[in-house]
C-alpha positions as CSV (number, residue, x, y, z in Angstrom):
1,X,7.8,16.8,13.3
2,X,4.8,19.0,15.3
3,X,2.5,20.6,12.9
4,X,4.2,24.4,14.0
5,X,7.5,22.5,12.1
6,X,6.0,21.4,9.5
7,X,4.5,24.8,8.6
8,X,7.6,26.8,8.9
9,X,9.4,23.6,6.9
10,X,6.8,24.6,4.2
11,X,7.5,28.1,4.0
12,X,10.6,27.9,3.4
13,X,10.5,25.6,0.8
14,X,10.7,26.8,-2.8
15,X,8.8,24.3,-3.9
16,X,5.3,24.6,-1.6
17,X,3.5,28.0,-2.3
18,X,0.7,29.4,-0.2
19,X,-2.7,29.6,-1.7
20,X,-5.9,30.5,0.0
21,X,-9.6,31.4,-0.9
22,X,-13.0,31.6,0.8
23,X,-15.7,29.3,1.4
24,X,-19.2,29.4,3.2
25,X,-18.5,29.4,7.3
26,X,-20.8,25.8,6.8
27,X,-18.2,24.1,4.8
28,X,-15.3,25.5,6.7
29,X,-16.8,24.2,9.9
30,X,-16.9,20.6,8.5
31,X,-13.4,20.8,6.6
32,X,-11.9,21.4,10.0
33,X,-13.7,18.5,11.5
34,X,-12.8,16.0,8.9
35,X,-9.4,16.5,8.7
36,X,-9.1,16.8,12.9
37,X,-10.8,13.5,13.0
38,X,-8.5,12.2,10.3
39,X,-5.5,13.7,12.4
40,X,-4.2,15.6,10.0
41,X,-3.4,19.2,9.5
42,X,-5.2,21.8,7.4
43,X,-2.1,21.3,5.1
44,X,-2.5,18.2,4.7
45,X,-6.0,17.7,4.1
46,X,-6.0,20.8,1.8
47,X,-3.2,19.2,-0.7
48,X,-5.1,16.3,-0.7
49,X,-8.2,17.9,-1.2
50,X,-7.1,19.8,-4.1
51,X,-4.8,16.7,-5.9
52,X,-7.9,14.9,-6.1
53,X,-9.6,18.0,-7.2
54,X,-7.1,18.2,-10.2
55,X,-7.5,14.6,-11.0
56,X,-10.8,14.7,-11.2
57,X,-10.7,17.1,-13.4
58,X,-8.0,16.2,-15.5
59,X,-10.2,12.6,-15.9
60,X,-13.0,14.5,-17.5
61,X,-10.9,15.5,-20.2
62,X,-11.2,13.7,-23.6
């Protein structure tokens, strides 16, 4: 599946919602790098990004 199918794939699932947010231009410029160089797509490297995000946060809890 190309990246334009997985997108629209997303979309139309109930159970992926779209969130967004901005960031300095700096760290924008890198995130695209890394997850190019990983082969991935923005998607991807954002759900990951955040999951470990959550779980990082939800080990901090007592």
């Amino acid at each position: 599946m190309n990246t334009d199918e997985m997108a629209a794939s997303r979309r139309a699932d109930p159970n992926y919602v779209q969130i967004s947010g901005h960031v300095p231009k700096p760290l924008a410029l890198e995130f695209k790098l890394a997850f190019t160089r990983a082969e991935i797509n923005q998607s991807e490297a954002m759900e990951a990004a955040i999951a470990l995000w959550v779980q990082q946060q939800e080990g901090g809890k007592a």
